[in-house]
C-alpha positions as CSV (number, residue, x, y, z in Angstrom):
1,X,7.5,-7.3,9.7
2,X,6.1,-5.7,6.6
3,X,4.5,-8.2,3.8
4,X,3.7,-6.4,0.1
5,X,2.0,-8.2,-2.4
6,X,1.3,-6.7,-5.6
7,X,-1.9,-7.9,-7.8
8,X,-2.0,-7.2,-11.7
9,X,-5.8,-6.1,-12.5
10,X,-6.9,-5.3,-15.9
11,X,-7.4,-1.6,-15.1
12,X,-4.8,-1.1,-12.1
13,X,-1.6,-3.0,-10.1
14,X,-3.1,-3.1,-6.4
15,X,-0.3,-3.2,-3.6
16,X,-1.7,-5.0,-0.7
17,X,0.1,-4.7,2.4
18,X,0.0,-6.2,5.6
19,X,1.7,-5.7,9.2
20,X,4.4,-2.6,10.3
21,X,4.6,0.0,8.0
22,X,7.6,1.7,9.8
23,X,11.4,2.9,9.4
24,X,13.6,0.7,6.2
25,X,9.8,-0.9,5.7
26,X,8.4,1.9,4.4
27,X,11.5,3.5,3.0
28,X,12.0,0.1,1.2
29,X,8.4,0.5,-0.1
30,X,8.9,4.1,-1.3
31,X,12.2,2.5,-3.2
32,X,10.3,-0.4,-4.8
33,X,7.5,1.9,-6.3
34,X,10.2,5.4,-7.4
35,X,12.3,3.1,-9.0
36,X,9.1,0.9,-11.0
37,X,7.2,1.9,-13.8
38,X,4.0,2.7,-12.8
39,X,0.8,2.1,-14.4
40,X,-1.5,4.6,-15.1
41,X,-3.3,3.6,-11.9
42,X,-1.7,2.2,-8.3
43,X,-3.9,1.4,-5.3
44,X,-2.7,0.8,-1.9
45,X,-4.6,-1.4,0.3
46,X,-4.0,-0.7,4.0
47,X,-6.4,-2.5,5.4
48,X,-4.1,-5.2,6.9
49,X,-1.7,-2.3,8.1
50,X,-1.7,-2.2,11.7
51,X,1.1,0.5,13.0
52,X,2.7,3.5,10.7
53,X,5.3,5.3,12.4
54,X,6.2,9.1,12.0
55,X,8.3,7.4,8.6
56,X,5.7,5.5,7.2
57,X,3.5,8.4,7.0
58,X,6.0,10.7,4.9
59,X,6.3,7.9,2.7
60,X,2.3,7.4,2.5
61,X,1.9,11.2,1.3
62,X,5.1,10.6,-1.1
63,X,2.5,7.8,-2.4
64,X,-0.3,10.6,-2.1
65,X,2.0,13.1,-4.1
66,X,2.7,11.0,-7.0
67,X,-1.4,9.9,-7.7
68,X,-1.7,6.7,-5.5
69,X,-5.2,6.5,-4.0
70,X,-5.8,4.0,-1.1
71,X,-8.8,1.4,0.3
72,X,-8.8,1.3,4.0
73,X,-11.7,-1.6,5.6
74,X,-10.1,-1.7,9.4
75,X,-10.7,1.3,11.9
76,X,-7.1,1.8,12.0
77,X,-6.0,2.3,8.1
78,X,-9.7,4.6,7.9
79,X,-8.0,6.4,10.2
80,X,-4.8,6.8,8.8
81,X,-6.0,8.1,5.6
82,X,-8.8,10.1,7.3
83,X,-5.8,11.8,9.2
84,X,-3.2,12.0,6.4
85,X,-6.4,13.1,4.1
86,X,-5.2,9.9,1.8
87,X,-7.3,9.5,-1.7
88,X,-9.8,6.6,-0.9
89,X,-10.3,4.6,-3.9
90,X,-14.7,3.8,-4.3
91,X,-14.6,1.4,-7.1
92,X,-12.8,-1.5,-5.3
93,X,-12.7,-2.6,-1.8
94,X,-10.1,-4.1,-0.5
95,X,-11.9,-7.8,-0.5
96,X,-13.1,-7.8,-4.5
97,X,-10.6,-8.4,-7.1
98,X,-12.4,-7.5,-10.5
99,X,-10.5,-7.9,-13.1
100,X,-8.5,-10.5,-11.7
101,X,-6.0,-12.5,-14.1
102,X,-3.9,-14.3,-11.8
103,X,-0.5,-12.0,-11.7
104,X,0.8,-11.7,-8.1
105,X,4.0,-11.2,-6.8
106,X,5.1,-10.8,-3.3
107,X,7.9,-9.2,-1.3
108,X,8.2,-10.1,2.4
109,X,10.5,-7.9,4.5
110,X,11.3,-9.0,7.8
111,X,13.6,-7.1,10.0
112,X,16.3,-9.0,11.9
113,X,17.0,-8.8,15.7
114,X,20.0,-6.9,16.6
């Protein structure tokens, strides 16, 4: 299961995501964000990420490719960004929400058995 939720700041939309980023997840994901209007600035937080497959990766330097930088506070997201050489953002960790004005909106994705 993959959980998104997306944060409105005043300065940047902050996609927070949580769980399997793997297969249709991250393909969804790459589909929500090319077909969105994106604001000047986009930050992924991958802190509660905790698997990317061989998919999720292309899709995480598709995100690279079109100027998303990251925040990365677990072991395992520092070292997918380390090892995909993702753009950590500095300004904002993954906790703090500066700026905050109350727009959220989720998307839960949840893969049925077959």
């Amino acid at each position: 299961m993959l959980r998104m939720e997306f944060y409105r700041f005043t300065d940047c939309l902050k996609l927070r995501m949580e769980g399997r980023f793997v297969l249709d997840f991250a393909r969804h994901a790459r589909a929500l964000i090319g077909d969105s209007i994106l604001p000047s600035k986009l930050i992924v937080d991958l802190s509660e990420v905790n698997y990317v497959d061989a998919v999720g990766e292309e899709v995480l330097l598709w995100f690279k490719g079109i100027g998303v930088t990251f925040t990365a506070e677990s072991a395992y997201s520092h070292d997918v960004c380390e090892r995909l050489r993702l753009p950590i953002e500095n300004g904002l960790s993954a906790g703090s929400q500066p700026g905050w004005n109350g727009a959220r909106r989720c998307a839960q994705i949840q893969q049925e058995a077959s």
